[in-house]
NUMITOR-562987 format. One line per 4 residues: number of its first residue (from 1); for each residue x, y, z of N, C-alpha, C. Coordinates in steps of 0.2 Angstrom, whole numbers. Each point is the difference from the previous one (the first is absolute). Example, Ala and Ser with C-alpha at 12.3 -4.5 7.8 and 13.67 -1.06 7.14 Angstrom:
2
1	66/-28/39/-4/6/0/4/6/0 ~ -2/5/-4/4/6/1/-4/5/3
END
This chain:
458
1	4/-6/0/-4/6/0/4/6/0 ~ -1/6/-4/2/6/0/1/2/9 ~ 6/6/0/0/2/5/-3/4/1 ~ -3/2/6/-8/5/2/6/6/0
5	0/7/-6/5/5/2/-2/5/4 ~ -6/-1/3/-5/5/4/3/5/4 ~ 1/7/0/4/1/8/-7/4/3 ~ 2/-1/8/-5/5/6/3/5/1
9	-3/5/1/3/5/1/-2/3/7 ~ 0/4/2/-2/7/7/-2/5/-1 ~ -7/2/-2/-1/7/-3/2/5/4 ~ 2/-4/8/1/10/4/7/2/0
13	4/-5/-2/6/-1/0/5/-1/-6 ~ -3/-4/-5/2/-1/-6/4/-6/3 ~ 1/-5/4/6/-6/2/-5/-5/-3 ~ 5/-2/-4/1/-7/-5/-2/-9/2
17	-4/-2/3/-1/-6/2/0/-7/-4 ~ 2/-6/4/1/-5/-6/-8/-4/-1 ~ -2/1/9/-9/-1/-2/-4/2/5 ~ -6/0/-1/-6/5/4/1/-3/8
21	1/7/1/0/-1/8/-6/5/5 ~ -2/2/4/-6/2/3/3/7/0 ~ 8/0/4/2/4/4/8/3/-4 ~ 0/6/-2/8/1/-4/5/0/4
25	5/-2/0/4/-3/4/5/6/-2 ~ 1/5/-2/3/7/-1/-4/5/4 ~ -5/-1/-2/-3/8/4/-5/-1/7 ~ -2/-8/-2/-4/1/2/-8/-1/2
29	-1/4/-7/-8/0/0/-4/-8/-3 ~ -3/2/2/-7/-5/-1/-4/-2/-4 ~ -1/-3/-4/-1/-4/-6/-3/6/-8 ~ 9/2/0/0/5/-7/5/-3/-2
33	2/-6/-1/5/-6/-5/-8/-2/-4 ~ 4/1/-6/-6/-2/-7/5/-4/-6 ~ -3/-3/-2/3/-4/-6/1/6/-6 ~ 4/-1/-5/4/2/-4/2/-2/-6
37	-4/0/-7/3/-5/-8/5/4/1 ~ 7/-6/-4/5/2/-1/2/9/-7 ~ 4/2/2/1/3/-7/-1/-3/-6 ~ 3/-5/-1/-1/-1/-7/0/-11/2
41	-5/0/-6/0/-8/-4/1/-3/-4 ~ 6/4/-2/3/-1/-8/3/-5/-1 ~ 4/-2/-6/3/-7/0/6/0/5 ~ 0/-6/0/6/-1/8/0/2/5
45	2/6/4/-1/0/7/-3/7/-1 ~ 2/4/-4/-4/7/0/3/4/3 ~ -2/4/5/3/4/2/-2/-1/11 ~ -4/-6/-2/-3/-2/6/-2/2/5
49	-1/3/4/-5/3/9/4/4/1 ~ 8/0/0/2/5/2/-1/7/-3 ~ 0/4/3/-1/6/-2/4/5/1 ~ 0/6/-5/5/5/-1/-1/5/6
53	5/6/-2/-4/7/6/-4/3/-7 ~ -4/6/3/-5/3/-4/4/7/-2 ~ -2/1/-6/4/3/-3/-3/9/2 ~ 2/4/1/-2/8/0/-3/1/-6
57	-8/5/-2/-2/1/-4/0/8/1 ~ -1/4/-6/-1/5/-1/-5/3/-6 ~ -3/5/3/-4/3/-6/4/3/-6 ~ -4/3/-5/3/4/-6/-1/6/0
61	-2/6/7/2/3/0/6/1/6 ~ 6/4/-4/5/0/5/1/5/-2 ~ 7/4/6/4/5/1/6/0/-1 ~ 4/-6/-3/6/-3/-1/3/5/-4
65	5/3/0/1/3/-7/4/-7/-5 ~ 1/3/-8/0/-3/-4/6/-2/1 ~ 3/-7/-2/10/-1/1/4/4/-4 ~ 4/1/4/5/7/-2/6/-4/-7
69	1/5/-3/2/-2/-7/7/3/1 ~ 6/-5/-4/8/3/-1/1/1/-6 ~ 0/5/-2/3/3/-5/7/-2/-3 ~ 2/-3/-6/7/-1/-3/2/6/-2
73	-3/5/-3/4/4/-3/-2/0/-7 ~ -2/-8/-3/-2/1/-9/-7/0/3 ~ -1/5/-5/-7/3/0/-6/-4/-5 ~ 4/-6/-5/-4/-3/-4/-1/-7/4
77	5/-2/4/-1/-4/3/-5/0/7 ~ -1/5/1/-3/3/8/-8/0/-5 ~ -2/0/-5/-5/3/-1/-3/-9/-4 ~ 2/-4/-1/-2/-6/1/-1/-3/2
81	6/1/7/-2/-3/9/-6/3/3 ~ -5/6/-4/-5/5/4/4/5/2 ~ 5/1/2/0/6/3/9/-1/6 ~ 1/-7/-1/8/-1/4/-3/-6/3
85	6/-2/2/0/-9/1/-3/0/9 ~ -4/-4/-1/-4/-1/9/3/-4/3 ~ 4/1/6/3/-5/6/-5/-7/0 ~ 4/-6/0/-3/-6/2/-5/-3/-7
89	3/2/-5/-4/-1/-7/5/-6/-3 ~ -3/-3/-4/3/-7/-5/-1/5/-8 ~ 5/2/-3/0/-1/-6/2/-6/-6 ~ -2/2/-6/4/-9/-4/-2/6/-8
93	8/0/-2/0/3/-8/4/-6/-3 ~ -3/1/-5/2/-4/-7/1/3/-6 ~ 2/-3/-1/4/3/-8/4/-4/-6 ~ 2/1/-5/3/-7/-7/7/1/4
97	2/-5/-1/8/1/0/5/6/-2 ~ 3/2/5/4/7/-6/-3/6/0 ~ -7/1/3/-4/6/-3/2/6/7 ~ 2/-2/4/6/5/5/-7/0/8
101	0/-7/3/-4/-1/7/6/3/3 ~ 5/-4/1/7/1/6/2/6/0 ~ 1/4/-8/1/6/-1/-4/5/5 ~ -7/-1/-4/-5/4/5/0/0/8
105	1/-7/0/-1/0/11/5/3/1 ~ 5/-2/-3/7/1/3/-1/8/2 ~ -1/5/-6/-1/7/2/-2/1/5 ~ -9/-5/1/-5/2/3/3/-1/10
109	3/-6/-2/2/-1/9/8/6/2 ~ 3/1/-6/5/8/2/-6/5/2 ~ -4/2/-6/-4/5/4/-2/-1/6 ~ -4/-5/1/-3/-1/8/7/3/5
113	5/-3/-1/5/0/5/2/8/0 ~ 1/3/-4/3/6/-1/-5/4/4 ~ -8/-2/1/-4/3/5/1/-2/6 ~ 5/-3/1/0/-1/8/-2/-8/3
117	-5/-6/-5/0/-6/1/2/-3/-1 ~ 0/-7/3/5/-4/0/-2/-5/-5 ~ 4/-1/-4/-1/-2/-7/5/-7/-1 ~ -2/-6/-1/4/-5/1/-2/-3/-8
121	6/-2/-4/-3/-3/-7/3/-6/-1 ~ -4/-8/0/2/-5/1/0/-5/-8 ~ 7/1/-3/0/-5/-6/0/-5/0 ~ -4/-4/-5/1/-8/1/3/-1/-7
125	1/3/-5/3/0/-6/6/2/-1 ~ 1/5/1/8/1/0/2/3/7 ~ 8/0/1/3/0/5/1/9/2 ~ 2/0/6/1/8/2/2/5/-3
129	5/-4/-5/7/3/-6/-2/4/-4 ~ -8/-4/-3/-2/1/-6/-5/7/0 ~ -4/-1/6/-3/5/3/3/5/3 ~ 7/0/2/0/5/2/5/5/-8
133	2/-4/-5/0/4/-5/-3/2/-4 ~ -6/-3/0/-7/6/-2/-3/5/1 ~ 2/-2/8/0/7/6/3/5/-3 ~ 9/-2/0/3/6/-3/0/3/-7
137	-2/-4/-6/-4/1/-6/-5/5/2 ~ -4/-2/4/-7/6/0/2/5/5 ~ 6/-1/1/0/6/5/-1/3/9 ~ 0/-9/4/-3/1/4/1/-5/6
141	9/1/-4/4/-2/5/0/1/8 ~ -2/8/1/1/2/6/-6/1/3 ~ -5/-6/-2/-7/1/4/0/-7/6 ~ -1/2/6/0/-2/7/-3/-7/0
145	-2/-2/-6/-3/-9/-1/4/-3/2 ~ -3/-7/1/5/-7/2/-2/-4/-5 ~ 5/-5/0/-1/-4/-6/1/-8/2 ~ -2/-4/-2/-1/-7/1/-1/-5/-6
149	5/-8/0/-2/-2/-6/-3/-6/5 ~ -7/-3/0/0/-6/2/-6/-3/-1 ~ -1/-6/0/-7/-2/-3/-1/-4/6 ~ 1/-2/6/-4/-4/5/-3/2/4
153	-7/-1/0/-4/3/3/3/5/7 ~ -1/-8/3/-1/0/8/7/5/2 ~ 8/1/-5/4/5/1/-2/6/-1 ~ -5/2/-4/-2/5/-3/-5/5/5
157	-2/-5/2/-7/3/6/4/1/7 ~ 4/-4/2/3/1/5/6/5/-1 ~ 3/3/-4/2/7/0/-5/5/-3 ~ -6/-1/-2/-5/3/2/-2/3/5
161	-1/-4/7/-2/2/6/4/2/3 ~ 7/-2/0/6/3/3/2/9/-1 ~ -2/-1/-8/2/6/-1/-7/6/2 ~ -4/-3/-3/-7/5/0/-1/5/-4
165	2/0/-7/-2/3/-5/-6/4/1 ~ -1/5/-5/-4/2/-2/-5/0/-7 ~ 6/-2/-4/-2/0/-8/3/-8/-4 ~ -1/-5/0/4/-6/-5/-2/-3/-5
169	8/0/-5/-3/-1/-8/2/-9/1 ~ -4/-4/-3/4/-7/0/-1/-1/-8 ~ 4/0/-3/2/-2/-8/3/-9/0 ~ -5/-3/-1/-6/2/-1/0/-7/2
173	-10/-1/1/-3/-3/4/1/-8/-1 ~ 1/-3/-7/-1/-5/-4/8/-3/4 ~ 7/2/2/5/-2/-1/-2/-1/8 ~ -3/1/4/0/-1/8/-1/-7/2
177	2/-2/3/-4/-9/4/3/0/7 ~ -7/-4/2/1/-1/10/-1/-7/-2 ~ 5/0/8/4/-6/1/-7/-7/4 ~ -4/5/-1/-8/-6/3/-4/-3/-7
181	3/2/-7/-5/-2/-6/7/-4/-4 ~ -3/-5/2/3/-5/-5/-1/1/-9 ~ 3/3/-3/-2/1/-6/7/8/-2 ~ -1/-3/-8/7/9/-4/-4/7/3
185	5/2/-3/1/8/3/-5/3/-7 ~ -5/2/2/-5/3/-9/-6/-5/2 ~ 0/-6/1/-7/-3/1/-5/3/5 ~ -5/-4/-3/-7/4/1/0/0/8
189	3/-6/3/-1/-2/8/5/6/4 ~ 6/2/-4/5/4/4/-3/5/0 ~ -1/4/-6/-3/8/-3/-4/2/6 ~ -5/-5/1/-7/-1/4/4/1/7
193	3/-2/3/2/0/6/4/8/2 ~ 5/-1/-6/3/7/1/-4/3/2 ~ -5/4/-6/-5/5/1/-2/0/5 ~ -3/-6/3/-5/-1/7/5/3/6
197	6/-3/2/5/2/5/4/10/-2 ~ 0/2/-6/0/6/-1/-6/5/1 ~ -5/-2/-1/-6/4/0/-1/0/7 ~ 0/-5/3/-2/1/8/5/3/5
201	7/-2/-3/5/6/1/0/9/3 ~ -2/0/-8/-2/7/-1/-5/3/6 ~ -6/-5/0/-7/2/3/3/1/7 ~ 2/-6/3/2/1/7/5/6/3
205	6/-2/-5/4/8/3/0/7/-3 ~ -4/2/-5/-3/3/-4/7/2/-4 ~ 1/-4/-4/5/1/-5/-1/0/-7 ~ 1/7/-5/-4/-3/-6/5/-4/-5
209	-4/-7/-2/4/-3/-4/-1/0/-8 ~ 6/-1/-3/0/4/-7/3/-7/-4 ~ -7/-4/-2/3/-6/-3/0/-2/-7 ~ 5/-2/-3/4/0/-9/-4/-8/-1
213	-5/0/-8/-1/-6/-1/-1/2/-6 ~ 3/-8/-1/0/-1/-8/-6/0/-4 ~ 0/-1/-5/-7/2/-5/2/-7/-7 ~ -3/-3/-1/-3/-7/-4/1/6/-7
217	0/-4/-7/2/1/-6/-8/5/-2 ~ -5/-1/2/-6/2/-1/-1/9/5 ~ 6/-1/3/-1/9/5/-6/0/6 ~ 2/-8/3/-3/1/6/5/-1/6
221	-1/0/6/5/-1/4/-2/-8/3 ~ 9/-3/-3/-2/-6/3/0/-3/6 ~ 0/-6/2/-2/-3/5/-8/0/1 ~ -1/-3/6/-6/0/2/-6/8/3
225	-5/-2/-5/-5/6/2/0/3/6 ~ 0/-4/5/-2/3/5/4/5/5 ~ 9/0/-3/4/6/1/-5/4/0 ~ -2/3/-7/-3/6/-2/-5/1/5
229	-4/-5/2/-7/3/6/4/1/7 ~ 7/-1/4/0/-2/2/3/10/3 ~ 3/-1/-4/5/9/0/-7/6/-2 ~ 3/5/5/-6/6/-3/2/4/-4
233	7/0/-5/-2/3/-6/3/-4/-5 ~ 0/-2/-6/3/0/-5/2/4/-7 ~ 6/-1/-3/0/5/-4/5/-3/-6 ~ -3/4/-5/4/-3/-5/5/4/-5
237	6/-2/0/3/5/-5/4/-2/-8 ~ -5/4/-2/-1/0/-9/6/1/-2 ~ 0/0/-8/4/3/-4/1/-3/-5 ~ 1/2/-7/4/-4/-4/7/2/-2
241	6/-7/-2/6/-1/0/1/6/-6 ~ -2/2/-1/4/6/-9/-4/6/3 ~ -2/2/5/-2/6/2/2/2/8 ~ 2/6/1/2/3/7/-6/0/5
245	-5/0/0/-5/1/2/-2/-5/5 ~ -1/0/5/-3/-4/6/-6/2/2 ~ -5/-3/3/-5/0/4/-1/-5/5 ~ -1/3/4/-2/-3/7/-7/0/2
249	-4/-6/0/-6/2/-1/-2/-7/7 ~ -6/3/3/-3/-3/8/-6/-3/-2 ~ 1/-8/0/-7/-5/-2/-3/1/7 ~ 2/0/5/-4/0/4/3/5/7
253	-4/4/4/5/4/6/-8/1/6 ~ 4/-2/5/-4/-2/7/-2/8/1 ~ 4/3/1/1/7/1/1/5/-7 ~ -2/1/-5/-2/7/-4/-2/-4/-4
257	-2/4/-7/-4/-2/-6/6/-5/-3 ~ -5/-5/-3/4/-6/-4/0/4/-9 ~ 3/-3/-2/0/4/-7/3/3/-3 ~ 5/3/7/4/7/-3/8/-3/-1
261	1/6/-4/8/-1/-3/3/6/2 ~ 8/-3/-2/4/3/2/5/0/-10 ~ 3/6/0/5/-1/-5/6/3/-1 ~ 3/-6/1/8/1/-3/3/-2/-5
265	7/3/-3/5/1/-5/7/-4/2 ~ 0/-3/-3/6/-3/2/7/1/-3 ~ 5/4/4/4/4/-3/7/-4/2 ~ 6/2/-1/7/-2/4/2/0/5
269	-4/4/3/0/2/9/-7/-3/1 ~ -4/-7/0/-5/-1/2/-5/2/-3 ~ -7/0/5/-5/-1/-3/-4/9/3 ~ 1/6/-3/-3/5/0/-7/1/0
273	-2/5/3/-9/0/0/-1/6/-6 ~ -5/-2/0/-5/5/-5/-5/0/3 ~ -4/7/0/-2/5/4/-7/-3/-6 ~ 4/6/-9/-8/-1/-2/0/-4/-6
277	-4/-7/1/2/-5/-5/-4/2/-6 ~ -3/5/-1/-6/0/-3/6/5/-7 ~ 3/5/2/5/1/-3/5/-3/-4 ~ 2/-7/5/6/-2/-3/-4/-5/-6
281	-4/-3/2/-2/-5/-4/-2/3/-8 ~ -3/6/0/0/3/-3/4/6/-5 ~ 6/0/3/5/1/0/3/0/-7 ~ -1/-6/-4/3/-2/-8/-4/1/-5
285	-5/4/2/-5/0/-3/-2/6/-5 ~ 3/2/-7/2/2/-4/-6/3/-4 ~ -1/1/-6/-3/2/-6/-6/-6/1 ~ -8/4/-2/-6/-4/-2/5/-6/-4
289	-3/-4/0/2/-11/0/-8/-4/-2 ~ -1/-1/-5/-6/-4/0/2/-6/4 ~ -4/-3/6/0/-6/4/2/2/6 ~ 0/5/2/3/3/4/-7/4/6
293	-2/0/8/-6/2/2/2/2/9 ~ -3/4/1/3/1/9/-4/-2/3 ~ 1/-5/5/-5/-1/5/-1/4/6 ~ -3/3/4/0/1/6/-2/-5/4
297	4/-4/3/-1/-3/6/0/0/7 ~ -2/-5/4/1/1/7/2/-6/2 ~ 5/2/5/7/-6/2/-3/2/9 ~ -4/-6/0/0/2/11/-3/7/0
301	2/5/3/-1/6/2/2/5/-6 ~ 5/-2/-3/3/4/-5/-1/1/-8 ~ -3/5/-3/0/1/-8/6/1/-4 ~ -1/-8/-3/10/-2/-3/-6/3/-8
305	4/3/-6/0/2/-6/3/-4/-6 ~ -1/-7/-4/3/-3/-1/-3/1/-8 ~ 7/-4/-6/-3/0/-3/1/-5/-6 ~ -7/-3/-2/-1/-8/-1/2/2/-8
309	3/-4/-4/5/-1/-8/-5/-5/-3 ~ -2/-1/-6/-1/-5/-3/3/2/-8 ~ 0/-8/-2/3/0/-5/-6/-7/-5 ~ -3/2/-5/-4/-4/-5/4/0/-6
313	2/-5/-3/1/-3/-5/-3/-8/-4 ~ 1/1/-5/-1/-5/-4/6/-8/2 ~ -5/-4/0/2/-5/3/2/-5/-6 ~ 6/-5/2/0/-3/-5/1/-9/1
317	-4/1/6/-2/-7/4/-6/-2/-1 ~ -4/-7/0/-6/-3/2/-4/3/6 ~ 4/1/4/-3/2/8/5/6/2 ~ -3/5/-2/3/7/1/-1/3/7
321	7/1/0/6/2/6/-4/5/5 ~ -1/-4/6/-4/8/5/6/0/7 ~ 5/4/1/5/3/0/-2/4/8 ~ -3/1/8/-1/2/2/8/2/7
325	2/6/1/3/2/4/-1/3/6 ~ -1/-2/6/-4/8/5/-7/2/-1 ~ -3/-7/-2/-8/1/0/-4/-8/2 ~ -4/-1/2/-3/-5/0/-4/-5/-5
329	6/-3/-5/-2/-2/-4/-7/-4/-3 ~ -3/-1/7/-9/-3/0/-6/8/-4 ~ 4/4/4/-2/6/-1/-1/3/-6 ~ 6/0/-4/0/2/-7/-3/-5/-4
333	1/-5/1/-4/-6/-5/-8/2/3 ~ -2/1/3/-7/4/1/-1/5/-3 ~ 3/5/-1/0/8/-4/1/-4/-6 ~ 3/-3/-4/2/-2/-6/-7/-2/-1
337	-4/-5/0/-6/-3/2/-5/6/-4 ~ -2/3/6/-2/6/2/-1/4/-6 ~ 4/3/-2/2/5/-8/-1/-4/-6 ~ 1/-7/2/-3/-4/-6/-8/0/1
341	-2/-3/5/-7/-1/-2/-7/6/2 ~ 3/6/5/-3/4/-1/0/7/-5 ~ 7/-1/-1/2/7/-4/2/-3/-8 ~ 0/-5/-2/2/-2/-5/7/0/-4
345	6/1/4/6/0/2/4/-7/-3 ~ 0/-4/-4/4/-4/2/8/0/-1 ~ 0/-5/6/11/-2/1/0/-6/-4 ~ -2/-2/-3/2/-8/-1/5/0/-9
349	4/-3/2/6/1/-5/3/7/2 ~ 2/-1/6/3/7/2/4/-3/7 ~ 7/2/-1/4/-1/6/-1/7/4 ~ -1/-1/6/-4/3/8/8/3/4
353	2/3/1/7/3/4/-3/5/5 ~ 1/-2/6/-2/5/6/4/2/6 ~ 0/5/-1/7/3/6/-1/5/7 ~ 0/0/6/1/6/3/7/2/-1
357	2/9/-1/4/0/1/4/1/7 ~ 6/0/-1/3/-2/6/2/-4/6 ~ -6/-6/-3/0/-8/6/-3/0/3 ~ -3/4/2/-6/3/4/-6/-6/-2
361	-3/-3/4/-6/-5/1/-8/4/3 ~ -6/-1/-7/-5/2/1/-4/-5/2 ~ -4/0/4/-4/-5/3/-6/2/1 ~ -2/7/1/-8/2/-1/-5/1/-6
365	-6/-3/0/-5/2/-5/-2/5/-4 ~ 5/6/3/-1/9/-1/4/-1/-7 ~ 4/-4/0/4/1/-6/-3/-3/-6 ~ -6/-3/-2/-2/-3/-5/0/5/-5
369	-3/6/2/0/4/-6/5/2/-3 ~ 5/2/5/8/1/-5/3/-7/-3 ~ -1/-5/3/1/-4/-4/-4/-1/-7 ~ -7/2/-1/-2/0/-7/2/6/-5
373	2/4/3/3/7/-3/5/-1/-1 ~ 4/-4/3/8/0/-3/-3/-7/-7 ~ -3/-4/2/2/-5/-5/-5/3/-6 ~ -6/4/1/-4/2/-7/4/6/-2
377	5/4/4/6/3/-3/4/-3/-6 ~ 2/-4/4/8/-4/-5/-4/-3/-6 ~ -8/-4/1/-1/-4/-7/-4/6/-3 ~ -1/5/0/-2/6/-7/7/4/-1
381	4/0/4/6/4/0/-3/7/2 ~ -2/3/4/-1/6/0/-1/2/8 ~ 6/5/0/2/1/9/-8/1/3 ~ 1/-1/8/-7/5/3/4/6/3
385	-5/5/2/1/5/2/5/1/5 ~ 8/3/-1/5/-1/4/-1/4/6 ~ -5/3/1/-1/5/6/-6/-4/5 ~ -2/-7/-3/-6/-2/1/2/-5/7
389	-3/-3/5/1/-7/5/-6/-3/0 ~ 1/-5/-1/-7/-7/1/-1/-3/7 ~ -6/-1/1/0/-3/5/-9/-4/0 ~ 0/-6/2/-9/-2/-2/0/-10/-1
393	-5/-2/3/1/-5/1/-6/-3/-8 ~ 3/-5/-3/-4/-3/-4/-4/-7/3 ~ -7/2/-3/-3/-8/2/-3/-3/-7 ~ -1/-6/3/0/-5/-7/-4/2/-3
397	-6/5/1/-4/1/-7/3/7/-4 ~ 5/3/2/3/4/-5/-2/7/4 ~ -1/3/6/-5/5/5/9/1/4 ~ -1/6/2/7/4/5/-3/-1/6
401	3/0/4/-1/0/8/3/3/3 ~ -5/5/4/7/4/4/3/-6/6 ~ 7/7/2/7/-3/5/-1/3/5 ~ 3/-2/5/1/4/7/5/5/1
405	0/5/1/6/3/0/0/7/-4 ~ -5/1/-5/3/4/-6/3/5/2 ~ -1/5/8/1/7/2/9/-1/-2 ~ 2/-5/5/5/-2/0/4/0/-6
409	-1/-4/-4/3/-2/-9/0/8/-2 ~ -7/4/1/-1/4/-8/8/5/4 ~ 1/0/8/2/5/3/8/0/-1 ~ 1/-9/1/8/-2/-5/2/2/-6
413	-5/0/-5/1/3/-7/-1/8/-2 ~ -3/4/4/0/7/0/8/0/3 ~ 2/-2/5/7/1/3/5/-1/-7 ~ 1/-4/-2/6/-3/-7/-4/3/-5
417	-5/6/0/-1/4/-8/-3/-2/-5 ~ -7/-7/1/-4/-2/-3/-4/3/2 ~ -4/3/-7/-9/4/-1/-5/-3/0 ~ -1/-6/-5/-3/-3/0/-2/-8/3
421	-5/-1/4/-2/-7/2/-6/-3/-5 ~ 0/-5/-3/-4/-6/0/-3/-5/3 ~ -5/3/3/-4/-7/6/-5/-2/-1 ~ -3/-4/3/-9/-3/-1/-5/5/2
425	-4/-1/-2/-6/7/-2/-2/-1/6 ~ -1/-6/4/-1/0/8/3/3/4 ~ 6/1/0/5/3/3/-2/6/5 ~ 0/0/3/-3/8/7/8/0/1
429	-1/7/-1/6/6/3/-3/6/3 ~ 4/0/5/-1/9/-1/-2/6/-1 ~ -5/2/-3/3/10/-2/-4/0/-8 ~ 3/1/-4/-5/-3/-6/1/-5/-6
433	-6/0/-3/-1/-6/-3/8/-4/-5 ~ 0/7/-4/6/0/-3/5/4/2 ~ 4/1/4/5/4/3/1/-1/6 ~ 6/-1/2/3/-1/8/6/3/2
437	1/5/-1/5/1/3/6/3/-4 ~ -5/3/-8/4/0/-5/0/-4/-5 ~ -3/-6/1/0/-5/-3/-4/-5/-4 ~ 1/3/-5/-8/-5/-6/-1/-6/2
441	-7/-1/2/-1/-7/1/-3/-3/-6 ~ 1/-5/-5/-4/-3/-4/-2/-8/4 ~ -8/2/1/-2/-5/2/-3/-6/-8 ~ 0/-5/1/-1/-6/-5/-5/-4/5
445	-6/-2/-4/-5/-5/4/2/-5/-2 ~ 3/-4/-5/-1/-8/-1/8/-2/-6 ~ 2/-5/-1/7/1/-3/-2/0/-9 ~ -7/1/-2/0/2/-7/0/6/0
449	-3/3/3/2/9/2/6/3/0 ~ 3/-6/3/8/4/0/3/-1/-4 ~ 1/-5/-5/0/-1/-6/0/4/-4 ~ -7/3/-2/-3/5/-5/1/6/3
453	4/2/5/0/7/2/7/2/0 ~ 4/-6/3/7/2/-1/3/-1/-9 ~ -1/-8/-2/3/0/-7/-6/-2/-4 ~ -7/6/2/-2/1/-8/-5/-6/-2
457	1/-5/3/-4/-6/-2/-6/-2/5 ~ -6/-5/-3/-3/1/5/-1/-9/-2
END
């Protein structure tokens, strides 16, 4: 027969009994021992009669102030964090090989230190030597860091407590292994544990930790998912290899808005910030270009001004070429669709070439209109309006939709000396119907409109 898990308990007392008695053998009192189902009855033993202490509860409204933030000093990096790195937080950036993580933290934990914290940076990839002629490469030889190569947990956390950091980089996560997980240094079972033993680190001593992980051939961060749930922010930093240009951009942040980026150049002295990307991006941007179209977008909190290139030609393949750079290419193959069967449009026998300039990655539905404007651009040959900026979401019956944000965007493009916006006839702004701030609005209701209004055809 199963064993009866039952416990008795004392209600005047709370004393724990093995079975009913009249009288509590603790306090005393007189028949307030009562019977008790166990916590749990789950497979095996469960968690059985014995019991926890009870946890302290709180309401939602409080008086706490909000947790104080440290400022590094890069203002692009501070503005991805929300506002500066919060004591006792887990971070985890990822990045392609080569695309400059180590470079970036390594700055970022000089900064911290030059402000006064204590900043420890633990390599598990290369040696002191290497690191510290990077150091001197970017310049930053003479900042108050300490440095570390070492991949064993258990020595890693125990000069943790000793020292009592304020700020640590561990480069990176995948190269760690504790001496309690039977398994290589990168598997799924080590990864897991690291995290788990670092993050609970951080919580208890309130240390913020700053953890390096690989990313899989597809541009996710490998190992097991639940790193990512585990840490309160993640971030990721972009770039492509034939372009200066970096981004650092937050899929997720416990403390500020998730979404936003950061932009940097990558120069001989490191990775410098850029203040306004909406300039540099646009920056190469010459003489009217048929295929050529400005978007205004929005990156998190910030109006980024980028601009999307296409290229239509004659194809000399069965299955002609669709070529997508810095766009989502499910996306375009839907606007492609789109101009075909609503507008009368067709690509077929036509190689598809699609470009953000810059390296820069769009990912919002605001861009579908500039994306049709660049590519009904390039296949009539005939530039759009160079003082013009697009912005409008396409749906699959060929109709504009407004975006969130417009004050923002039209406000971006008054600043960099564009007149004219192109948006959805939905679009609420402001002030008046056509005009904002200086600013021709041409509003468009549906995508054969804009067809027949911009290049003539309906």
């Amino acid at each position: 027969m199963a064993k009866n898990s039952s416990a008795f308990t004392c209600t005047a007392c709370g004393a724990a009994h093995k079975k009913w008695a009249g009288r509590c053998e603790s306090c005393g009192a007189w028949n307030t021992i009562i019977e008790e189902a166990p916590l749990s009855q789950g497979p095996g033993r469960g968690l059985g009669a014995h019991k926890g202490r009870a946890v302290p509860l709180s309401g939602l409204s409080t008086t706490e102030p909000p947790p104080p933030r440290c400022l590094s000093g890069l203002e692009e990096m501070d503005r991805v964090l929300g506002g500066g790195l919060v004591p006792g937080s887990a971070l985890l950036v990822g990045g392609d090989p080569g695309i400059g993580k180590s470079t970036l933290l390594l700055q970022a934990a000089a900064a911290f230190s030059m402000r006064g914290l204590n900043a420890i940076y633990f390599s598990g990839e290369e040696a002191s030597a290497q690191v510290r002629m990077r150091a001197v490469r970017l310049g930053l030889a003479e900042a108050p860091m300490r440095l570390g190569a070492e991949t064993n947990l258990r020595d890693i956390l125990t000069t943790l407590d000793a020292e009592r950091p304020d700020v640590v980089v561990i480069d990176s996560i995948q190269t760690l292994w504790s001496d309690t997980v039977e398994a290589a240094p990168g598997s799924v079972a080590q990864v897991r544990a690291a995290a788990h033993e670092l993050v609970t680190f951080a919580k208890r001593r309130g240390v913020a930790v700053i953890l390096v992980g690989h990313v899989t051939k597809e541009g996710q961060i490998a190992g097991p998912r639940v790193v990512e749930h585990m840490v309160d922010t993640v971030i990721y930093f972009e770039g492509e290899r034939g372009h200066q240009f970096r981004i650092l951009r937050s899929v997720k942040n416990r403390f500020g808005p998730s979404g936003e980026i950061g932009v940097f150049e990558m120069t001989g002295a490191g990775l410098a910030e850029v203040s306004n990307p909406s300039a540099l991006f646009l920056s190469e941007r010459g003489q009217p270009i048929a295929g050529s179209a400005v978007f205004a977008g929005i990156e998190g909190t910030r109006p980024v001004l980028t601009e999307v290139q296409a290229l239509v030609a004659p194809s000399t393949l069965a299955s002609p070429r669709r070529t997508v750079v810095g766009l989502d290419s499910g996306r375009v193959s839907t606007i492609l669709a789109v101009l075909e069967a609503r507008c009368g449009i067709p690509f077929a026998g036509l190689d598809v070439f699609l470009n953000v300039a810059g390296g820069m990655k769009v990912v919002e539905p605001a861009a579908d209109l500039a994306i049709a404007g660049a590519l009904l651009s390039a296949r009539e040959d005939s530039p759009l309006p160079p003082e013009a900026v697009l912005f409008g979401e396409i749906s699959l019956s060929g109709a504009l939709r407004p975006v969130a944000q417009a004050e923002n965007r039209l406000k971006e493009a008054r600043k960099l000396g564009f007149s004219q916006a192109i948006l959805p006839d939905g679009q609420k702004v402001e002030g008046s119907d056509d005009k904002k701030g200086g600013m021709t609005l041409k509003r468009v209701t549906d995508l054969t409109g804009f067809v027949g209004d911009i290049f003539g055809a309906g």
